[in-house]
N, CA, C and O atoms as a Tinker XYZ file with bonds, in Angstrom:
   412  protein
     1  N     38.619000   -8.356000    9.505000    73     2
     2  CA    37.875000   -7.118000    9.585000    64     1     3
     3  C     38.461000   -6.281000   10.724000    63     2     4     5
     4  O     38.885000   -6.800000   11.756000    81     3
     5  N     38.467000   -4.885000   10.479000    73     3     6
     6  CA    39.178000   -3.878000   11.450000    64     5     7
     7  C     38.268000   -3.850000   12.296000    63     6     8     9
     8  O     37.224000   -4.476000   12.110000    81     7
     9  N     38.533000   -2.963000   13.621000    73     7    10
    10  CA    37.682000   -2.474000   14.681000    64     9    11
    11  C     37.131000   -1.490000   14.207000    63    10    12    13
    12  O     35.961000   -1.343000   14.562000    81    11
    13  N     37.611000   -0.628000   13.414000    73    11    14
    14  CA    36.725000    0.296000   12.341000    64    13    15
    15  C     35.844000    0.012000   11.723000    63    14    16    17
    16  O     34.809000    0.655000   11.900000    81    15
    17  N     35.869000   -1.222000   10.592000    73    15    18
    18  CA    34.901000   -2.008000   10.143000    64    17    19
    19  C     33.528000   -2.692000   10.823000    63    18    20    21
    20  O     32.522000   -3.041000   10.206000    81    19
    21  N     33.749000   -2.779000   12.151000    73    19    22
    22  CA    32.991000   -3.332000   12.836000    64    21    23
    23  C     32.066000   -2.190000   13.497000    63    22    24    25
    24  O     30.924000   -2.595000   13.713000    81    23
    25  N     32.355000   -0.575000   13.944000    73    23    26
    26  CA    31.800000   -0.344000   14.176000    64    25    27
    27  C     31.000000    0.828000   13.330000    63    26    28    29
    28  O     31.106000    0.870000   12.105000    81    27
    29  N     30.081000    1.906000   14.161000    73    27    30
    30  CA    29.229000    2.395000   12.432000    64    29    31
    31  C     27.722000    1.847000   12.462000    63    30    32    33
    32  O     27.123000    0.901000   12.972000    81    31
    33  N     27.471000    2.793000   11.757000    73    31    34
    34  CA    25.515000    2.389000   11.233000    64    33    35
    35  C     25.488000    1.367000   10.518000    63    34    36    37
    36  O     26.421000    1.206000    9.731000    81    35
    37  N     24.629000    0.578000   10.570000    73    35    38
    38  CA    24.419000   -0.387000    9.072000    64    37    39
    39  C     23.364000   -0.344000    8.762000    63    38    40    41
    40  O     22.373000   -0.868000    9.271000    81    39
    41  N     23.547000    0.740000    7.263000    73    39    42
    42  CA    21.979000   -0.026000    6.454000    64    41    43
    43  C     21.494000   -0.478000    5.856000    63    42    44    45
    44  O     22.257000   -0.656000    4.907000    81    43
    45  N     20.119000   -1.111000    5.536000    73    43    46
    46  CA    20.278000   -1.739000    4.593000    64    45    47
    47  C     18.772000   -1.388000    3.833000    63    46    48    49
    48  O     17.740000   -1.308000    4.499000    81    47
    49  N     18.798000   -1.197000    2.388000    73    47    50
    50  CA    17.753000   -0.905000    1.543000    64    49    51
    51  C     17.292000   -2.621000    0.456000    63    50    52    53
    52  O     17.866000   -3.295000   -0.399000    81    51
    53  N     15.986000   -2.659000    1.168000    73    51    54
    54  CA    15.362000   -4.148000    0.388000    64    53    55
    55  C     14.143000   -3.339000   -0.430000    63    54    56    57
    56  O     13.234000   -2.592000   -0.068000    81    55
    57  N     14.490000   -3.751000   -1.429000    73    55    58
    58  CA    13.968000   -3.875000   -3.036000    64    57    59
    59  C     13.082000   -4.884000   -3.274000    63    58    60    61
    60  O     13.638000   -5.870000   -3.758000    81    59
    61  N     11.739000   -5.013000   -3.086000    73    59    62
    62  CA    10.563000   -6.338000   -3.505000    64    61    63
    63  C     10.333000   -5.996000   -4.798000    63    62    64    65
    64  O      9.858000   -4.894000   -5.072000    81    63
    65  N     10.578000   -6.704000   -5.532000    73    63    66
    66  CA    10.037000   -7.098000   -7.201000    64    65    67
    67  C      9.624000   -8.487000   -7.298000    63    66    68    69
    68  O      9.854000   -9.454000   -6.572000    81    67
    69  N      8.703000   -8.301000   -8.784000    73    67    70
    70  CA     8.555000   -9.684000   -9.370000    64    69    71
    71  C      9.758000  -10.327000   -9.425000    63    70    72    73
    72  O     10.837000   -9.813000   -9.721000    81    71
    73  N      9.446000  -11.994000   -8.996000    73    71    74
    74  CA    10.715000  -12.716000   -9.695000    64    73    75
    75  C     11.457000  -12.199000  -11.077000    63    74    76    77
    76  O     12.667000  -12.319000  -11.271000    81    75
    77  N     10.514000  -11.599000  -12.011000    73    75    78
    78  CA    10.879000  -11.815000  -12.911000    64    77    79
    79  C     11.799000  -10.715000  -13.775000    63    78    80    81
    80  O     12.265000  -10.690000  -14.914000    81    79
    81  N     11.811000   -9.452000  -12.142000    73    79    82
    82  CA    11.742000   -8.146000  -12.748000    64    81    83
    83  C     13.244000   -8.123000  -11.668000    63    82    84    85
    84  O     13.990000   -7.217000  -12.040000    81    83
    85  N     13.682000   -8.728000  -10.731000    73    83    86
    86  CA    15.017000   -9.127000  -10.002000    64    85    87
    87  C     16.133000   -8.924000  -10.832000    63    86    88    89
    88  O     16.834000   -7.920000  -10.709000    81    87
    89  N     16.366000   -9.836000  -11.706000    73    87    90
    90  CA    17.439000   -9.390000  -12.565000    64    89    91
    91  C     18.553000   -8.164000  -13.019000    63    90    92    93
    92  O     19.745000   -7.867000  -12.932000    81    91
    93  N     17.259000   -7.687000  -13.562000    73    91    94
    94  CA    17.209000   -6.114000  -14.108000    64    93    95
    95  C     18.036000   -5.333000  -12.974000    63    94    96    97
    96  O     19.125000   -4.773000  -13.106000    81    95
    97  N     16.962000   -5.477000  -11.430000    73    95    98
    98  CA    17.006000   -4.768000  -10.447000    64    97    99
    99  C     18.664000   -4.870000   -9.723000    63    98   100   101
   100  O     19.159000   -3.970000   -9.045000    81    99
   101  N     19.173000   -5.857000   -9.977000    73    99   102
   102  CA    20.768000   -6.666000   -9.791000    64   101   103
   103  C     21.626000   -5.675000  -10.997000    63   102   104   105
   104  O     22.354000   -4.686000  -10.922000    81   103
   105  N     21.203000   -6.363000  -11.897000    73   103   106
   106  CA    22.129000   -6.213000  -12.967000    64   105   107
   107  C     22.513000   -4.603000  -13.422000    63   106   108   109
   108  O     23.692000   -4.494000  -13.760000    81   107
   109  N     21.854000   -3.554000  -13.475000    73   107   110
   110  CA    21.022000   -2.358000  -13.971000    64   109   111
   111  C     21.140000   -1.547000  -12.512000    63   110   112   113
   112  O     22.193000   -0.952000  -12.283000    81   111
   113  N     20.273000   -1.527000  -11.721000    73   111   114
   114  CA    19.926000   -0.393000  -10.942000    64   113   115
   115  C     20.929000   -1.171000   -9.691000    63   114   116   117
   116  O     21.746000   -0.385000   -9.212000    81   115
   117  N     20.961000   -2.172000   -9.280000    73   115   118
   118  CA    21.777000   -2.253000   -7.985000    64   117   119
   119  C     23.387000   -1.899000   -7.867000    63   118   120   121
   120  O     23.904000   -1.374000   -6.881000    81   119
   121  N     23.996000   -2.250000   -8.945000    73   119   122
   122  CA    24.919000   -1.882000   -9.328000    64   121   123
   123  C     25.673000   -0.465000   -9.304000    63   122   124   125
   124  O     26.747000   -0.167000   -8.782000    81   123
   125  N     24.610000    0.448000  -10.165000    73   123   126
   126  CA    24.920000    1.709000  -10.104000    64   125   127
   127  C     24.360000    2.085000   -8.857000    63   126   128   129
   128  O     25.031000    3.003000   -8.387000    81   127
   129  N     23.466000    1.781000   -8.163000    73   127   130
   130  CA    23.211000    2.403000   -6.617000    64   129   131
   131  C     24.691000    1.914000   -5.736000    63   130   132   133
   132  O     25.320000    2.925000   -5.425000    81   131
   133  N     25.418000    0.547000   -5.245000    73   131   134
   134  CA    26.533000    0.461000   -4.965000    64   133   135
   135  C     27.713000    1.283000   -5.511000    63   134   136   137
   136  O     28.611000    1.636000   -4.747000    81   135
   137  N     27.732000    1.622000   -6.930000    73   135   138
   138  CA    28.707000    2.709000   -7.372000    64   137   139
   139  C     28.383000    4.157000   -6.453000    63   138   140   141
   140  O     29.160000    4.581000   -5.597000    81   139
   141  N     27.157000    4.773000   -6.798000    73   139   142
   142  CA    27.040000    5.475000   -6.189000    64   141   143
   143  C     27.295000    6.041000   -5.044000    63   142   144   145
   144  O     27.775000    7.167000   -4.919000    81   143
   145  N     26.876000    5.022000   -3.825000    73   143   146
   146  CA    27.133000    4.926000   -2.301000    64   145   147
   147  C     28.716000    4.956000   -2.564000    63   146   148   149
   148  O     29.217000    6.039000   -2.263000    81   147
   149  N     29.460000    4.158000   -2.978000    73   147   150
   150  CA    30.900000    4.204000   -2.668000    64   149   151
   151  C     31.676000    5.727000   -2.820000    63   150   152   153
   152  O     32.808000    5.988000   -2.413000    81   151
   153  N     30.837000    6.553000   -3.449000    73   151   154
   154  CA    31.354000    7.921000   -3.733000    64   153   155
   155  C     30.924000    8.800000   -2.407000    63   154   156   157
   156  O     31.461000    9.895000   -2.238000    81   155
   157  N     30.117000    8.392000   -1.630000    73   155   158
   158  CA    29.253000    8.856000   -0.478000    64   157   159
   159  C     30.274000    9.173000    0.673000    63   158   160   161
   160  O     31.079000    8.245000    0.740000    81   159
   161  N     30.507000   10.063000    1.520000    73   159   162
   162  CA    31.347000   10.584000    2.668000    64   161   163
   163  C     31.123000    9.394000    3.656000    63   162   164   165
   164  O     30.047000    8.806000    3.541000    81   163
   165  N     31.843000    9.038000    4.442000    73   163   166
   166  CA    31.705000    8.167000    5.368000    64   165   167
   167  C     31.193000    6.751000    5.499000    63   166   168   169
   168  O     30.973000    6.189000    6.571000    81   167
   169  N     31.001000    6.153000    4.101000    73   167   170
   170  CA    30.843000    4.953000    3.713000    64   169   171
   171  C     32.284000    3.920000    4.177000    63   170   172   173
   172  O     33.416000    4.231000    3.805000    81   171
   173  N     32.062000    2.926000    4.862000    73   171   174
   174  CA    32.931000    2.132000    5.153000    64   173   175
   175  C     33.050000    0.777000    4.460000    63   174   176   177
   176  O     34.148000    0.277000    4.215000    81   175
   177  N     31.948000    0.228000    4.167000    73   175   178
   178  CA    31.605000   -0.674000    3.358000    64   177   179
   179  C     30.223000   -0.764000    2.615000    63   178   180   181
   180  O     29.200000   -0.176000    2.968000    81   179
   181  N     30.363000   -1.635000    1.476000    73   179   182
   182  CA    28.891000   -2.201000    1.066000    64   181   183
   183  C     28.717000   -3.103000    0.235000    63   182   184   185
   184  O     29.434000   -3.491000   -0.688000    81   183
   185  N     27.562000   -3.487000    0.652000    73   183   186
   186  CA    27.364000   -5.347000   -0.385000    64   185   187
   187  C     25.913000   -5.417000   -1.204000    63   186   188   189
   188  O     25.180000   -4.431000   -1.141000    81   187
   189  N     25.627000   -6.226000   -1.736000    73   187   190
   190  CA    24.481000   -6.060000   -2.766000    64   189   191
   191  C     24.285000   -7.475000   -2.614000    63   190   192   193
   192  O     25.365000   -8.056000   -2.508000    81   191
   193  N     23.272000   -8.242000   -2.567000    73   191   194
   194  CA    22.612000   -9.389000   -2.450000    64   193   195
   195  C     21.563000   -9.620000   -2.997000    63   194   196   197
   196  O     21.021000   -8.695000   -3.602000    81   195
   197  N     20.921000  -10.971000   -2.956000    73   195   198
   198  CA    19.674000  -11.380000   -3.398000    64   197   199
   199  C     18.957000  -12.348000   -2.423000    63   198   200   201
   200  O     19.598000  -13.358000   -2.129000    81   199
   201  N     17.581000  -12.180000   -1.810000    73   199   202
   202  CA    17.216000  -12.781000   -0.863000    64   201   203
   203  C     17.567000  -14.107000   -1.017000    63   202   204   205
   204  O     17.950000  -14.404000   -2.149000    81   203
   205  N     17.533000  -15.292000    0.097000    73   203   206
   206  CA    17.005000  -16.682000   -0.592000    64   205   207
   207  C     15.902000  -16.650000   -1.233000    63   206   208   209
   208  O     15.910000  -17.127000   -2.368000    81   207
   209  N     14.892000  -16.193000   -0.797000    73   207   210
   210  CA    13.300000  -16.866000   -1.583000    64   209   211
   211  C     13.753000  -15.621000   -2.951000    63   210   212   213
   212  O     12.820000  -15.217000   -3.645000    81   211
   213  N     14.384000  -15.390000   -3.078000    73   211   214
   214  CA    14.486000  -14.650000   -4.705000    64   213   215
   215  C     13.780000  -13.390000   -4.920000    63   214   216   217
   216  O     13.755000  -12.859000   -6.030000    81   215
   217  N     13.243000  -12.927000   -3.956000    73   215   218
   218  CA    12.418000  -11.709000   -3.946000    64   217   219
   219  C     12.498000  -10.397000   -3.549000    63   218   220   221
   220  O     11.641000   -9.522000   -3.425000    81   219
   221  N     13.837000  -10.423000   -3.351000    73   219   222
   222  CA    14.257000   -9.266000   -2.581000    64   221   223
   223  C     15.805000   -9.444000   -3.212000    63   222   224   225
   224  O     16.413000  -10.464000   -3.534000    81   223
   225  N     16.256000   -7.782000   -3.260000    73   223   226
   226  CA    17.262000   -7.139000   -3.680000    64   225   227
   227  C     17.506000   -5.993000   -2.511000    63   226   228   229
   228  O     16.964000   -4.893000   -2.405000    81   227
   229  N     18.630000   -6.697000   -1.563000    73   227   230
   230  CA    19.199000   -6.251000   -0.741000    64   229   231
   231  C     20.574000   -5.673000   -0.653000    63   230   232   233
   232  O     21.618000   -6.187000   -1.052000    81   231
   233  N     20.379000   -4.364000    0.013000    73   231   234
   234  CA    21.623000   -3.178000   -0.086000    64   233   235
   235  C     22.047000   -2.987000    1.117000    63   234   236   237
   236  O     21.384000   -2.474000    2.019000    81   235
   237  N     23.584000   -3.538000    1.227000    73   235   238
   238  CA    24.041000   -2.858000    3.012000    64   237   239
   239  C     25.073000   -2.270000    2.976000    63   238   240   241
   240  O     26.078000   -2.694000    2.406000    81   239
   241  N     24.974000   -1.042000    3.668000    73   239   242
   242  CA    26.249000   -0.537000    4.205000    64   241   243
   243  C     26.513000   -0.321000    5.606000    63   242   244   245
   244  O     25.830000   -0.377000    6.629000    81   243
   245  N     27.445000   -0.116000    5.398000    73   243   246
   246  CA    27.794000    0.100000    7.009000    64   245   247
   247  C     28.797000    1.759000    6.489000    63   246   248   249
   248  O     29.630000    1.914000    5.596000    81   247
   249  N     28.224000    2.760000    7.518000    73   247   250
   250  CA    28.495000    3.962000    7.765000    64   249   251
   251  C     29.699000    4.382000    9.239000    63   250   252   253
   252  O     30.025000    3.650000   10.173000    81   251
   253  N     29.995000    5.391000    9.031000    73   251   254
   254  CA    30.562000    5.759000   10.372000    64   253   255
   255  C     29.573000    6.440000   11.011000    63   254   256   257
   256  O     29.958000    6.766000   12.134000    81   255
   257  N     28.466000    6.792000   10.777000    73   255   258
   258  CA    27.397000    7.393000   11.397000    64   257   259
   259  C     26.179000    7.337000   11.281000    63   258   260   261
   260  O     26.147000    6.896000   10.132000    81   259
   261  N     24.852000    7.464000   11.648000    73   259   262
   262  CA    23.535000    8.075000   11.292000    64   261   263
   263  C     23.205000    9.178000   10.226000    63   262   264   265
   264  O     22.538000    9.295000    9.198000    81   263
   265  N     24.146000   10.025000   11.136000    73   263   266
   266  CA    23.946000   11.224000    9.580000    64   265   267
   267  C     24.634000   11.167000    8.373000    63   266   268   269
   268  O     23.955000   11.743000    7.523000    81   267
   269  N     26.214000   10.509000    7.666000    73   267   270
   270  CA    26.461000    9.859000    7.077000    64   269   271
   271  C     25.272000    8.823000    6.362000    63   270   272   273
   272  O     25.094000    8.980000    5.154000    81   271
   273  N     24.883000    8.323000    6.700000    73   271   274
   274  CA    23.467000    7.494000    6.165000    64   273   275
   275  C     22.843000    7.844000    5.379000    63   274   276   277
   276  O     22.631000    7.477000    4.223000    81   275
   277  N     22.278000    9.101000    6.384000    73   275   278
   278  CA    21.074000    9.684000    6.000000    64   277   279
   279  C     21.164000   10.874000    4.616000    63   278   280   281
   280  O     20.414000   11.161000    3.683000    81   279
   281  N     22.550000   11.354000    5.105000    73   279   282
   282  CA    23.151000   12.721000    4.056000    64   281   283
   283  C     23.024000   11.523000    2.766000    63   282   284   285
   284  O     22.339000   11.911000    1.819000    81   283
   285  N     23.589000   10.171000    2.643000    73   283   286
   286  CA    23.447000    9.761000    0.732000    64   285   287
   287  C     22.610000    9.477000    0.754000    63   286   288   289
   288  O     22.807000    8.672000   -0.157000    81   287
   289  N     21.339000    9.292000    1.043000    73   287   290
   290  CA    20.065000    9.230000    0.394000    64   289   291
   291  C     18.851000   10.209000    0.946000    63   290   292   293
   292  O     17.773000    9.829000    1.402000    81   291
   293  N     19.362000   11.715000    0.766000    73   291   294
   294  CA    18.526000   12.537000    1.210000    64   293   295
   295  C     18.721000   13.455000    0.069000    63   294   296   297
   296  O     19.853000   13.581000   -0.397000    81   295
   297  N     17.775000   14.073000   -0.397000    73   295   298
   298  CA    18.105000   15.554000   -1.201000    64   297   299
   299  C     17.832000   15.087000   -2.909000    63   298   300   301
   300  O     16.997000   14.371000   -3.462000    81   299
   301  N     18.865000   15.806000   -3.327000    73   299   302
   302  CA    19.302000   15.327000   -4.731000    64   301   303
   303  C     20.335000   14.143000   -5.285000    63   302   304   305
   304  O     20.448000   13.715000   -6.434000    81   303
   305  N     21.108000   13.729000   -3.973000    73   303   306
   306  CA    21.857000   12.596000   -4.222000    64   305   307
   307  C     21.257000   11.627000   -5.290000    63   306   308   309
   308  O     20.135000   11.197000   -5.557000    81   307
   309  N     22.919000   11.438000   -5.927000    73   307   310
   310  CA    22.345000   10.591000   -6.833000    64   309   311
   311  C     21.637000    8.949000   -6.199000    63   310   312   313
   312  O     21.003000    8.259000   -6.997000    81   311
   313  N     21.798000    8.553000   -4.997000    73   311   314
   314  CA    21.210000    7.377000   -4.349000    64   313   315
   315  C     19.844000    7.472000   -4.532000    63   314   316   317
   316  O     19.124000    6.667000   -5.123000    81   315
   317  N     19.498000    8.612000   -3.934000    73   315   318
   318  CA    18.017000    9.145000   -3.904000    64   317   319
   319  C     17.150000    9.373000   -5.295000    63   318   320   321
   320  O     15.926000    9.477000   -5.215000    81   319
   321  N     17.766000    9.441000   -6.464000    73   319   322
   322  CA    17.143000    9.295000   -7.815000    64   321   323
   323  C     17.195000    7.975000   -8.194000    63   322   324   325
   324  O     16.447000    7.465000   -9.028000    81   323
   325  N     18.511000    7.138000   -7.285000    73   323   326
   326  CA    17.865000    5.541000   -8.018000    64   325   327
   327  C     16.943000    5.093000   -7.358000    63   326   328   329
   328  O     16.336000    4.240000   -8.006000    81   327
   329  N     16.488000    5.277000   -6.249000    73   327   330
   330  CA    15.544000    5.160000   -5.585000    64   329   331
   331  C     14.471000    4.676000   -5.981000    63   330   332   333
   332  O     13.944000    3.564000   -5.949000    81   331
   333  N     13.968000    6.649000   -6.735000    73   331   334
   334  CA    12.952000    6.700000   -7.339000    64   333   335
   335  C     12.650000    5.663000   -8.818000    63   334   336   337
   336  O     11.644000    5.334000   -9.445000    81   335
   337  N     14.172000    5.386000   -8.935000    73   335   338
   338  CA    13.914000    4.687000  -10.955000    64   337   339
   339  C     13.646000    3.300000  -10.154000    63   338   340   341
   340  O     12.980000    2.480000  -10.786000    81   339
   341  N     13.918000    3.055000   -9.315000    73   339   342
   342  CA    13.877000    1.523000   -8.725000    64   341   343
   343  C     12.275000    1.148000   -8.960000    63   342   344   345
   344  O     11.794000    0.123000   -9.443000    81   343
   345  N     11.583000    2.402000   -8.420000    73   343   346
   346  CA     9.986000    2.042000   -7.992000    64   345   347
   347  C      9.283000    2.465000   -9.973000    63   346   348   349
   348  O      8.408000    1.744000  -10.452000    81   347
   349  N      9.738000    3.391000  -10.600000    73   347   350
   350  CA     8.905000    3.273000  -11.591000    64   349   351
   351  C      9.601000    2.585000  -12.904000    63   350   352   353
   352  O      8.825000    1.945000  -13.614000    81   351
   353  N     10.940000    2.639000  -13.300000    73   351   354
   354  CA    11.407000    1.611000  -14.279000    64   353   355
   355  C     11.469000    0.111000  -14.005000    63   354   356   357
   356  O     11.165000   -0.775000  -14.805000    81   355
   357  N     11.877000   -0.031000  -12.840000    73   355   358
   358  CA    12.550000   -1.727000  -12.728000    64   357   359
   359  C     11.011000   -2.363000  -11.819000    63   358   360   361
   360  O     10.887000   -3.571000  -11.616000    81   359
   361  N      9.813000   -1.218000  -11.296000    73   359   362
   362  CA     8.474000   -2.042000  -10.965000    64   361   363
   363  C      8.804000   -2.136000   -9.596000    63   362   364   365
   364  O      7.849000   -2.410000   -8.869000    81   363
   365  N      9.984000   -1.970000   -9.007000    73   363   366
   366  CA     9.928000   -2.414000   -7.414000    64   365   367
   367  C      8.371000   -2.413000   -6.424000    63   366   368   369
   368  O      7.903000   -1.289000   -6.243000    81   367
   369  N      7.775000   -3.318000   -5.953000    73   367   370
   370  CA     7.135000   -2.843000   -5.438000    64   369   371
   371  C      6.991000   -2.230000   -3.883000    63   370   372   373
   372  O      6.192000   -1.406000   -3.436000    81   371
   373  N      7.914000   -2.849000   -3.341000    73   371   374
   374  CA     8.605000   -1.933000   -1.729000    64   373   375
   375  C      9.533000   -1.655000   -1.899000    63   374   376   377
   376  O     10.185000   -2.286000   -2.731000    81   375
   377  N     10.093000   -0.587000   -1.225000    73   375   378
   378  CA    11.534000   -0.305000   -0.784000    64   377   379
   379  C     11.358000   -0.106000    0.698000    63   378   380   381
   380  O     10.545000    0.597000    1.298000    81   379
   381  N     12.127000   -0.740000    1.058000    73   379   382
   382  CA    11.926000   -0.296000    2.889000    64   381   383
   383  C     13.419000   -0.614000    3.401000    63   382   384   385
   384  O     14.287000   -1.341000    2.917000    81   383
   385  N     13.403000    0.235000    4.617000    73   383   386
   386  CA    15.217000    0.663000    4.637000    64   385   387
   387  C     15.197000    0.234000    6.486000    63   386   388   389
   388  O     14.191000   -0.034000    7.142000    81   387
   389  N     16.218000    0.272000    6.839000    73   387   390
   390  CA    16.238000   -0.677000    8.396000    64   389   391
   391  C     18.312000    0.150000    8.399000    63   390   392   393
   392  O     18.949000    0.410000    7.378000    81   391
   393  N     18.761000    0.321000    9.713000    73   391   394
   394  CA    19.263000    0.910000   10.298000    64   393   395
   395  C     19.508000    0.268000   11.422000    63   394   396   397
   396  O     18.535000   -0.149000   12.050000    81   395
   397  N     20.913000    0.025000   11.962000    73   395   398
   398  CA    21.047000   -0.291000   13.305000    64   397   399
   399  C     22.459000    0.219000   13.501000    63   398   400   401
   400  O     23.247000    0.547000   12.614000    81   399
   401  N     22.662000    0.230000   14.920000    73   399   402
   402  CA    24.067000    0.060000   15.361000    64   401   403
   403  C     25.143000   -0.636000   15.661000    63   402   404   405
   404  O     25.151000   -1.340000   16.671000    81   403
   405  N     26.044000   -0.564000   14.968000    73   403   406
   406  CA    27.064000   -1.347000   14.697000    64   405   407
   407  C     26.654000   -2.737000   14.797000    63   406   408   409
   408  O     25.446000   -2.949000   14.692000    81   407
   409  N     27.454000   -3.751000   14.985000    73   407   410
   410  CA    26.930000   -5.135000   14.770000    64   409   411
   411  C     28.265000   -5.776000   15.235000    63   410   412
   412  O     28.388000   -7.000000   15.254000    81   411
């Protein structure tokens, strides 16, 4: 990993669904939200996961900035409409987003 890579915002968006509704949320919507972000200005990296206890559908990137961050999932971005399909097609029942500096 570069010294570039290392430094930067990292965030990360967790997705709570039913066990049973995870899948979908992987297969379907996490996917195209990672496509998405990769089209995003100042994206350096990003990964897509699944909790251990299976209940969570976790999104990280790491940014060169705060506002970088904030600019792909603000507005009309397409991040910001999967968002919304996350909570009424795929049932999500949280989305909650966490932010830090570099790591």
């Amino acid at each position: 990993m570069t010294n570039e890579q290392l430094q930067g915002v990292v965030s990360s968006i967790h997705f709570s669904a039913d066990p049973a509704c995870l899948p979908a949320l992987v297969e379907n919507l996490g996917v195209r939200l990672a496509a998405c972000l990769k089209s995003q200005v100042g994206l350096l990296s990003t990964s897509l996961e699944t909790s251990a206890d299976g209940r969570w559908l976790i999104q990280r990137s790491r940014w060169v900035s705060a506002d970088a961050a904030q600019a792909a999932l603000e507005g009309d971005s397409c991040s910001a409409r999967l968002l919304g399909e996350a909570i009424w097609r795929y049932g999500a029942k949280a989305v909650r987003f966490e932010a830090q500096e570099g790591a």
